[in-house]
C-alpha positions as CSV (number, residue, x, y, z in Angstrom):
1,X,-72.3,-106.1,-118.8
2,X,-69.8,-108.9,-119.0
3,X,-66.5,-107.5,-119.1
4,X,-64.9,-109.2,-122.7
5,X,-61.0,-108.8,-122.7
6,X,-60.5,-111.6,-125.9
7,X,-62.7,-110.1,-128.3
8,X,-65.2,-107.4,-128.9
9,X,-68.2,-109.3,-128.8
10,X,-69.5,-108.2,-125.0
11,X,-67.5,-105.5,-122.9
12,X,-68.4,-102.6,-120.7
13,X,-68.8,-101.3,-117.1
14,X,-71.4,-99.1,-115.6
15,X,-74.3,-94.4,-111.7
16,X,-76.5,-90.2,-111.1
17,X,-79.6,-89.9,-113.3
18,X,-79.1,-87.4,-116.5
19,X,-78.6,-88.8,-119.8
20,X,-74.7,-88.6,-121.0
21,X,-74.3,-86.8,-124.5
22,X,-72.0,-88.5,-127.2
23,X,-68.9,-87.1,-126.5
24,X,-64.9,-87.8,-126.4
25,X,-63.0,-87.7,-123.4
26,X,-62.1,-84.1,-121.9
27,X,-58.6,-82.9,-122.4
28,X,-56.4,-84.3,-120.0
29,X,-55.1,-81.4,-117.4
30,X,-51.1,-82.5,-116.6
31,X,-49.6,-82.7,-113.2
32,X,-48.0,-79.3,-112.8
33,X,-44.5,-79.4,-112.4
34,X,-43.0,-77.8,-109.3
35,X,-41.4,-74.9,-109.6
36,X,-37.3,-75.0,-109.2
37,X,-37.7,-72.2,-106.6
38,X,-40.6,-74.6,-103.9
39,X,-38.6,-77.8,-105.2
40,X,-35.9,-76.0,-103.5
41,X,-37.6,-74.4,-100.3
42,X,-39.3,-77.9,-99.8
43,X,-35.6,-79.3,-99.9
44,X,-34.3,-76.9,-97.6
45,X,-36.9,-77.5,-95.1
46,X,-36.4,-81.5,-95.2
47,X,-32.9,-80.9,-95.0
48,X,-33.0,-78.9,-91.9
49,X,-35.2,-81.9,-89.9
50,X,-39.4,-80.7,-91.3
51,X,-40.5,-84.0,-91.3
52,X,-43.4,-83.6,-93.0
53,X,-41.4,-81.9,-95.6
54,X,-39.2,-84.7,-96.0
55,X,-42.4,-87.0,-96.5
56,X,-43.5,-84.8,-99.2
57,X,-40.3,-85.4,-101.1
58,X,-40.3,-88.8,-100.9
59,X,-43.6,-88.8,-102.3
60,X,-43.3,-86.8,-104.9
61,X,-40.1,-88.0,-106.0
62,X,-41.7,-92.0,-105.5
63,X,-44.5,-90.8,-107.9
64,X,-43.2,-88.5,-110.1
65,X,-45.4,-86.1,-108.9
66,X,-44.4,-82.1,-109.8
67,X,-40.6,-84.2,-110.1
68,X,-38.9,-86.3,-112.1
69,X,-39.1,-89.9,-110.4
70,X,-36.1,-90.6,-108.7
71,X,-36.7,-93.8,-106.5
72,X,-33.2,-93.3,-104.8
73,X,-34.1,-89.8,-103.6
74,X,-37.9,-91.5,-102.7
75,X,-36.5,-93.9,-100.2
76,X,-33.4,-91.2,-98.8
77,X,-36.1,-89.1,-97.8
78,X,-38.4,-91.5,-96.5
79,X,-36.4,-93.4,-94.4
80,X,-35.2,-90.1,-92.7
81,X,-38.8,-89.6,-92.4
82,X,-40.1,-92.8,-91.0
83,X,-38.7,-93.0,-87.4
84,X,-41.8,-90.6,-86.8
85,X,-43.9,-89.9,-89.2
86,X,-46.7,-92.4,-89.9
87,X,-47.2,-91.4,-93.9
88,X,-43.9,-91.8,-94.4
89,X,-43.7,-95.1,-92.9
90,X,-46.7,-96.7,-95.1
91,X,-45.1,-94.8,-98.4
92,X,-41.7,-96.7,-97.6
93,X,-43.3,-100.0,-97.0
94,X,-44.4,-99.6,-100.8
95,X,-41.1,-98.8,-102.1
96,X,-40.3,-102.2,-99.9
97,X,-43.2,-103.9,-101.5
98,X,-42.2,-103.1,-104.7
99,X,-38.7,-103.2,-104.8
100,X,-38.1,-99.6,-105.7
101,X,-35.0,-98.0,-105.0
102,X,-34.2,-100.7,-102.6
103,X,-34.5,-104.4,-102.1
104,X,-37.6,-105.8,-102.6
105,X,-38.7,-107.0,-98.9
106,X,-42.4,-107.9,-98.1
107,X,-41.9,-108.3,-94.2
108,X,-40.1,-105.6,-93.8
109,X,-43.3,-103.8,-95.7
110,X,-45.4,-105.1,-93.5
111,X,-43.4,-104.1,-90.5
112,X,-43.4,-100.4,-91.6
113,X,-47.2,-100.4,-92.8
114,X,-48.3,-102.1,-89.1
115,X,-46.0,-99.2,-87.7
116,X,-48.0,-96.5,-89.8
117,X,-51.5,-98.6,-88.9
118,X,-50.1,-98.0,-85.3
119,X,-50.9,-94.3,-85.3
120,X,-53.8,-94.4,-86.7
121,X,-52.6,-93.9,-90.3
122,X,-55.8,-95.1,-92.9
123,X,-53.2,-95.6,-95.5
124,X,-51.3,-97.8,-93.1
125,X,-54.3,-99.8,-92.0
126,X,-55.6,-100.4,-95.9
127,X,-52.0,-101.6,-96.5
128,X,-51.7,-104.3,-93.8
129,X,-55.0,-105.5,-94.8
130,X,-54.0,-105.9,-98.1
131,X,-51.0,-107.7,-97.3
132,X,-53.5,-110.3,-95.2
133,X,-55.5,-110.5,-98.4
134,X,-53.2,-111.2,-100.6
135,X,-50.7,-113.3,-98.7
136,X,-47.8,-111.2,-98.6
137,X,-45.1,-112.6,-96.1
138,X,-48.1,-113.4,-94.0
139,X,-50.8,-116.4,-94.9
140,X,-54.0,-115.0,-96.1
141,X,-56.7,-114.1,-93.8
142,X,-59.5,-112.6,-94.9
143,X,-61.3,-111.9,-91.5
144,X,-57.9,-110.1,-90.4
145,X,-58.0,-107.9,-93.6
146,X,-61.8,-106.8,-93.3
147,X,-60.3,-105.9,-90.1
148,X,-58.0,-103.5,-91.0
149,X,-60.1,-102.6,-94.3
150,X,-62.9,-101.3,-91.7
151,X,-60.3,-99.2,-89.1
152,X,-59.6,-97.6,-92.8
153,X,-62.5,-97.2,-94.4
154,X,-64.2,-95.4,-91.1
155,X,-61.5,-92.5,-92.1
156,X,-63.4,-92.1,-95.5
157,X,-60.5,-94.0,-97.2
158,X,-62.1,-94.7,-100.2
159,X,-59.4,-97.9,-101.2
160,X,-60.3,-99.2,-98.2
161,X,-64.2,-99.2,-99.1
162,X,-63.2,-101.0,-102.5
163,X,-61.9,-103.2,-100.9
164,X,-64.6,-104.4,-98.7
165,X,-66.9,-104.0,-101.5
166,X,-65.1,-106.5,-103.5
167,X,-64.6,-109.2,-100.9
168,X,-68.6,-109.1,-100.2
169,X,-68.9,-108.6,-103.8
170,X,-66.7,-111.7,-104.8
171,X,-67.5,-113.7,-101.3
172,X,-64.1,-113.6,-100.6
173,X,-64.2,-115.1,-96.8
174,X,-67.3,-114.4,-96.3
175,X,-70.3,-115.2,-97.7
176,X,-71.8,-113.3,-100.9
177,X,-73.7,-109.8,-99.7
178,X,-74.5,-107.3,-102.6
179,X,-76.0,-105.1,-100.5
180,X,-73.0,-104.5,-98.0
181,X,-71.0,-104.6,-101.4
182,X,-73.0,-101.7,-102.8
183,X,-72.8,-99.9,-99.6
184,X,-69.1,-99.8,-99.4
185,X,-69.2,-98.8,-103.2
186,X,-71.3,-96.5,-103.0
187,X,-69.3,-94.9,-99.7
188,X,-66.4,-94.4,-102.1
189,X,-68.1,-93.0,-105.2
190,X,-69.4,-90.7,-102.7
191,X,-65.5,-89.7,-102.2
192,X,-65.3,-89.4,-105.9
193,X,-62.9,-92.2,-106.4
194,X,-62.9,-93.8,-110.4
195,X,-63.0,-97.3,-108.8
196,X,-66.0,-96.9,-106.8
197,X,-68.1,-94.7,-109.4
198,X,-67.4,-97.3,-111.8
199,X,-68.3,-100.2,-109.5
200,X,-71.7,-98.1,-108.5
201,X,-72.6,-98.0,-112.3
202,X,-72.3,-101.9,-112.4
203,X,-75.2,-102.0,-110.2
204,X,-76.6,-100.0,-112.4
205,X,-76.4,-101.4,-115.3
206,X,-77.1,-104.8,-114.3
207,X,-80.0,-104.0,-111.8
208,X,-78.0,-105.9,-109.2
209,X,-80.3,-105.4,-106.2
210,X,-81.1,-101.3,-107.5
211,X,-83.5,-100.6,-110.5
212,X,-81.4,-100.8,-113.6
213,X,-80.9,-97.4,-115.0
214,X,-79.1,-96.8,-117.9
215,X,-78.8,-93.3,-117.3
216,X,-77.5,-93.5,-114.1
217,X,-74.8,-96.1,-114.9
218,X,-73.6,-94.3,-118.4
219,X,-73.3,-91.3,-116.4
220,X,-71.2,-92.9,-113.4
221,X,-68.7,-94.4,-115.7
222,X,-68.1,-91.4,-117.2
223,X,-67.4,-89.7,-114.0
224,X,-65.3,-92.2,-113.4
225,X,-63.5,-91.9,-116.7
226,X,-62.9,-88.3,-115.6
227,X,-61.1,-88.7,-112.6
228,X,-58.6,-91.5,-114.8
229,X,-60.1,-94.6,-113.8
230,X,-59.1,-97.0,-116.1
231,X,-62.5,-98.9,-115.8
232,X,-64.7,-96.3,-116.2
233,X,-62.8,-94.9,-119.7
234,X,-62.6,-98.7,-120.8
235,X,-66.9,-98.3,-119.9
236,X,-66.8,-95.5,-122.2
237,X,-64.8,-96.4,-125.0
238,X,-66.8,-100.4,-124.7
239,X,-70.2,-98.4,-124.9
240,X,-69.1,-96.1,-128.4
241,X,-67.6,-99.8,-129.4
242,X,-70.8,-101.3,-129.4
243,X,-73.2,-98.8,-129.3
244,X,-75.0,-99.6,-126.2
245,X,-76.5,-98.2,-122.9
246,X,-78.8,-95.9,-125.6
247,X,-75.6,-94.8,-127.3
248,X,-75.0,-94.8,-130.9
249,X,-72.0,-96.3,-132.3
250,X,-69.5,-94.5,-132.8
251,X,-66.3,-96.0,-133.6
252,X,-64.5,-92.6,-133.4
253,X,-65.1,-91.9,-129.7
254,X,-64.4,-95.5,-129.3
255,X,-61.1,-94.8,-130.6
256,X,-61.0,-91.5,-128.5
257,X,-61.5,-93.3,-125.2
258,X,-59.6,-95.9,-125.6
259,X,-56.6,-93.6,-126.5
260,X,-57.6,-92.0,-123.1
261,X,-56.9,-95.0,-121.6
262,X,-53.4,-95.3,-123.1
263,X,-52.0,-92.4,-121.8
264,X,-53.2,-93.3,-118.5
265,X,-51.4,-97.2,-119.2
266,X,-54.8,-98.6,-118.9
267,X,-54.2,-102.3,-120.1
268,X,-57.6,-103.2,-121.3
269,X,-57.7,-99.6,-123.5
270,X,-54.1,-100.5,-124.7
271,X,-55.7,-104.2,-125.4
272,X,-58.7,-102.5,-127.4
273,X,-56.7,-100.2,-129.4
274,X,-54.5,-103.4,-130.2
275,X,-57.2,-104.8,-131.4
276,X,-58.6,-101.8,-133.6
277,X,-54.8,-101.9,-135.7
278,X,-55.0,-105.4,-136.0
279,X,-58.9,-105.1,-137.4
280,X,-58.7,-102.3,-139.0
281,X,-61.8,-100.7,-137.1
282,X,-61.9,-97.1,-137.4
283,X,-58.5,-97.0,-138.4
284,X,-55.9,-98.5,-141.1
285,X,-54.9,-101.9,-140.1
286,X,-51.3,-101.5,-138.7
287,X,-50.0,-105.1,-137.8
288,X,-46.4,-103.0,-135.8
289,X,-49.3,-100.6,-134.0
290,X,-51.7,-103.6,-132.7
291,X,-48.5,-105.7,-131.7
292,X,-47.3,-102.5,-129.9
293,X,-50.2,-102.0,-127.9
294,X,-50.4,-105.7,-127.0
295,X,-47.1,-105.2,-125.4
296,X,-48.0,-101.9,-123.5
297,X,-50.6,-104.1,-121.8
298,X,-48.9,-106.8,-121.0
299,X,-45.5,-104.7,-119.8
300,X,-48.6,-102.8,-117.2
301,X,-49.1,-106.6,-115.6
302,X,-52.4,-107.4,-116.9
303,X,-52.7,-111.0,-116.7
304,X,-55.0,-111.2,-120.1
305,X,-53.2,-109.0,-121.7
306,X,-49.8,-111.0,-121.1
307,X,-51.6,-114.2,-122.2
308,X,-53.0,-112.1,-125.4
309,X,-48.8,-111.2,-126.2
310,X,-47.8,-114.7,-125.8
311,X,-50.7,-115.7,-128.3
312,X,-49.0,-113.1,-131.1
313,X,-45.6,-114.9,-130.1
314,X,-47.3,-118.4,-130.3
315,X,-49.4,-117.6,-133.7
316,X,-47.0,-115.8,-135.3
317,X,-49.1,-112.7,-135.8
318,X,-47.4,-109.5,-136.6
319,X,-44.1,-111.3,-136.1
320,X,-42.2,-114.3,-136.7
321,X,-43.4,-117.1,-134.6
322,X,-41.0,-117.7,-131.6
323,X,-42.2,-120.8,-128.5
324,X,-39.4,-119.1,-126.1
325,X,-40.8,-115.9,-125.9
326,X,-45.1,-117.7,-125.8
327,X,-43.8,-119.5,-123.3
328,X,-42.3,-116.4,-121.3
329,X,-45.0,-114.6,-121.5
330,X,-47.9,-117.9,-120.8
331,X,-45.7,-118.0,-117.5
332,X,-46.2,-114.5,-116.4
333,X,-49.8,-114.6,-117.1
334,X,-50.4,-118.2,-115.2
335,X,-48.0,-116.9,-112.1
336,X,-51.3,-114.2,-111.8
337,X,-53.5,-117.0,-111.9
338,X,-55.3,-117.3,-115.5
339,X,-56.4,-120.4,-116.4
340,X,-56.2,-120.7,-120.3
341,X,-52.4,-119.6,-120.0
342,X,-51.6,-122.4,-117.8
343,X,-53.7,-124.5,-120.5
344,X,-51.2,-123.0,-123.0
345,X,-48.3,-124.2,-121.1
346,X,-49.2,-127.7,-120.6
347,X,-50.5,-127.8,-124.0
348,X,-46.9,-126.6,-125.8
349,X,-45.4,-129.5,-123.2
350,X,-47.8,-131.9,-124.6
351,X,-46.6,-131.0,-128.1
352,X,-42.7,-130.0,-127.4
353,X,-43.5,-126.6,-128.9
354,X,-40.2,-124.9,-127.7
355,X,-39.7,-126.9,-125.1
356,X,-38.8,-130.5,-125.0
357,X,-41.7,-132.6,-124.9
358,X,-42.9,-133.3,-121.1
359,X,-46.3,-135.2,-120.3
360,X,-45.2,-134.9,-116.7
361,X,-45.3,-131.2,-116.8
362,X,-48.1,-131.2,-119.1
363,X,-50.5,-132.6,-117.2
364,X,-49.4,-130.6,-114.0
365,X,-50.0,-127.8,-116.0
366,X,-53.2,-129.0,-117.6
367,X,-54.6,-130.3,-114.1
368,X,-54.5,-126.7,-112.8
369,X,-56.2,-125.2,-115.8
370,X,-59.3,-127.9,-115.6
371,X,-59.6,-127.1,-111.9
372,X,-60.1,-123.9,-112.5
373,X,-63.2,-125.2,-115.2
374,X,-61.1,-124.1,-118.9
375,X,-62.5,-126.3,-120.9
376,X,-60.1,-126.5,-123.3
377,X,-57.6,-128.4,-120.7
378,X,-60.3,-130.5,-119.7
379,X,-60.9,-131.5,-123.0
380,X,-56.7,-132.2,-123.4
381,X,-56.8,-134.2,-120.4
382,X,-59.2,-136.3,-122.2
383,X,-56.9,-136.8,-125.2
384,X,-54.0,-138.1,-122.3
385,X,-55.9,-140.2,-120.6
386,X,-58.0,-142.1,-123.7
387,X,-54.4,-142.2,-125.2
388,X,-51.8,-143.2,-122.3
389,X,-50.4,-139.9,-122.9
390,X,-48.0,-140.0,-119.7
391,X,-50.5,-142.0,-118.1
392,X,-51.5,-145.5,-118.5
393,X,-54.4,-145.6,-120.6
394,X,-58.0,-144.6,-118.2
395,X,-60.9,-144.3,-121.1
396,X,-62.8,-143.7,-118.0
397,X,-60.7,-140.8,-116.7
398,X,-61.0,-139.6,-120.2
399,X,-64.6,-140.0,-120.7
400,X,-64.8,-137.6,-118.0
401,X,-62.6,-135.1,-118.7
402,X,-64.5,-135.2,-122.3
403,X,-68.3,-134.7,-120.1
404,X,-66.7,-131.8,-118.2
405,X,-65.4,-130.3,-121.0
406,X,-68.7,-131.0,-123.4
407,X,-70.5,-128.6,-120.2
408,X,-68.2,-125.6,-121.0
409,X,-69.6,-126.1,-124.7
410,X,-66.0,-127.8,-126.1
411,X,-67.0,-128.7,-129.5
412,X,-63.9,-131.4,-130.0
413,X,-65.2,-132.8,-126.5
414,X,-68.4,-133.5,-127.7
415,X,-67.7,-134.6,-130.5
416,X,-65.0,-137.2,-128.9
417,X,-67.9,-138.5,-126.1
418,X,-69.6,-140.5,-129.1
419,X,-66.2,-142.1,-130.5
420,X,-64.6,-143.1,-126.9
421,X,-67.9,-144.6,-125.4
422,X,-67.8,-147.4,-128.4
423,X,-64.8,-148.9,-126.8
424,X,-66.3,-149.0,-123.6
425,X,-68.9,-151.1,-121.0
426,X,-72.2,-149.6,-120.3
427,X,-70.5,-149.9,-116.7
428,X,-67.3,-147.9,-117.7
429,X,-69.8,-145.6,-119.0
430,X,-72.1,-144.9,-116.2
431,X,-68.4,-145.0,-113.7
432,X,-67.3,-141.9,-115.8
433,X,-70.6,-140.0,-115.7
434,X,-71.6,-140.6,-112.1
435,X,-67.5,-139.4,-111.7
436,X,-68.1,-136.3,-114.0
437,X,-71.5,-135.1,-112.0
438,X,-69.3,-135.4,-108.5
439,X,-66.4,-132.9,-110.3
């Protein structure tokens, strides 16, 4: 099912073989708290040199775990903790990643998690693999991270699995292979991990190289959904939505997932009940409570849902219109890498829409959105070019932007490849095809 975070019309996710019974989420069982009298034992024994005491602090206190989270008292305990102690060193190299209660400092995270990877720490291995994958103070290697991802994954890691599954999946390095995907999926459902039942049930649902089986996938996303995987409740609340997988709709549970997801800051849930409000599905349209809810996902990082604030800020929906803040927010979502928000950007620079106007910048912006195939900046490239919009005028370079934009079903493209080509040569004409087809 393909995963819709814009609008309704096509969402979901998808693994064990009984049929799931309409039903809301389970209530959610809190973190207990930890008692005054072991918060105090556990601090006596890390202050009189338990290591692995200490390491627990830091933990807890780093995730709020039983504790109030206290960064400062995260990092005091793990750094006493990390001249030895291998956890400690790969839970400090996150507080370094992230910047928590101390400066943020990618190498040195990477120092610490290769020192945790040292002695034979999984946690430590997944971490310096992920800092090869993603290019953290190191240039991105996939081979090298697959490396580490195996050392980790062959201690039942079940990130590490993910991981793997999603570079085969995604041929990330290496070429496509769904069934070594599935494998590593499958290795980490078996661990009971939300990510990996929910990326089973995929499989499932599709009939990506399994038997599809609806049955199976409804019921691994909703064991997924119980162990708080944001996927997996998104599945659940995405199948009430729309009433599929053999499920009736039912806006209700809808609803009742979805607010499942919320507590758990699940961005896409947050999006989905943003969008209820704003609808009015199931509930009373509430323009403050769909505006809310579009901020809680795009204050958890979600690049869509940081692109889908700036669009209320841009539009005017819910709130008075305000460029500054679109433009804030269009910047945090194209720093992650999302196409139409860089489109956004180098469209408001086209148009001087809270920023002077800039066809420089606009087609920087524009050029990186059409490489990535948004045909909406194709289309705009089009418009620049046929009109010596920065550049001097290229009805060729435009007639081509307007073909590769007409493929990704642009209606103003197509209907601009009619009016351009009567002020052109049959040979200006065939240059801008024959350059389209090589794009």
């Amino acid at each position: 099912m393909i995963r819709s975070w814009i609008n309704a019309a096509a969402v979901a996710l998808i693994l064990a073989a009984t049929p799931v019974l309409a039903q809301g989420p389970a209530p959610l069982v809190a973190e207990p708290v930890l008692s005054a009298t072991a918060l105090a034992d556990l601090t006596t024994r890390g202050t009189n040199g338990d290591v692995r005491a200490m390491t627990e602090l830091g933990r807890r206190y780093a995730d709020g775990r039983g504790v109030k989270r206290d960064y400062d008292q995260a990092f005091n305990w793990l750094f006493k903790a990390s001249a030895s102690d291998a956890e400690a060193q790969s839970a400090l190299g996150d507080l370094y990643l992230s910047g928590n209660g101390v400066e943020l400092d990618e190498a040195r995270a990477l120092e610490l998690y290769r020192l945790s990877a040292a002695q034979g720490f999984a946690e430590g291995q997944y971490s310096v693999g992920w800092m090869y994958e993603n290019g953290n103070s190191v240039a991105v290697d996939y081979a090298e991270a697959m490396k580490w991802y195996r050392l980790a994954a062959a201690q039942n890691y079940a990130q590490a699995h993910n991981r793997l599954g999603d570079i085969y999946s995604n041929a990330l390095g290496t070429p496509e292979d769904r069934t070594k995907a599935l494998e590593h999926y499958r290795a980490s459902a078996d661990l009971n991990d939300a990510y990996g039942l929910s990326s089973v049930g995929d499989y499932y649902e599709n009939g990506w190289i399994v038997a599809q089986d609806v049955a199976k996938a409804k019921d691994y996303f909703r064991r997924s959904a119980e162990q708080g995987g944001c996927d997996g409740i998104y599945a659940m609340g995405n199948i009430y939505e729309d009433g599929d997988l053999g499920e009736a709709k039912n806006v209700e549970l809808a609803f009742q997932w979805f607010q499942r997801g919320d507590v758990k800051n699940c961005a896409f849930s947050q999006l989905a009940l943003g969008r209820f409000y704003a609808e009015g599905t199931g509930v009373e349209a509430d323009p403050a409570e769909a505006f809310k809810f579009a901020a809680k996902a795009a204050l958890s990082g979600s690049s869509i849902a940081q692109m889908r604030l700036a669009d209320h800020y841009y539009f005017g929906d819910f709130l008075p219109q305000d460029y500054d803040q679109a433009l804030k927010w269009y910047h945090k979502s194209a720093d992650q890498g999302l196409a139409r928000a860089k489109y956004r950007i180098g469209y408001m620079y086209m148009e001087g829409q809270g920023v002077k106007t800039d066809y420089a910048q606009a087609l920087t912006w524009l050029r990186q959105s059409a490489a990535e195939d948004d045909a909406w900046a194709q289309y705009q490239l089009g418009v620049m070019y046929e009109n010596a919009m920065g550049v001097p005028q290229d009805r060729v370079q435009g007639l081509k932007w307007y073909l590769l934009a007409a493929a990704g079903k642009d209606e103003d493209a197509i209907a601009a490849i009619p009016v351009i080509k009567k002020s052109m040569s049959a040979g200006d004409i065939a240059k801008a095809e024959k350059l389209a087809k090589a794009s």
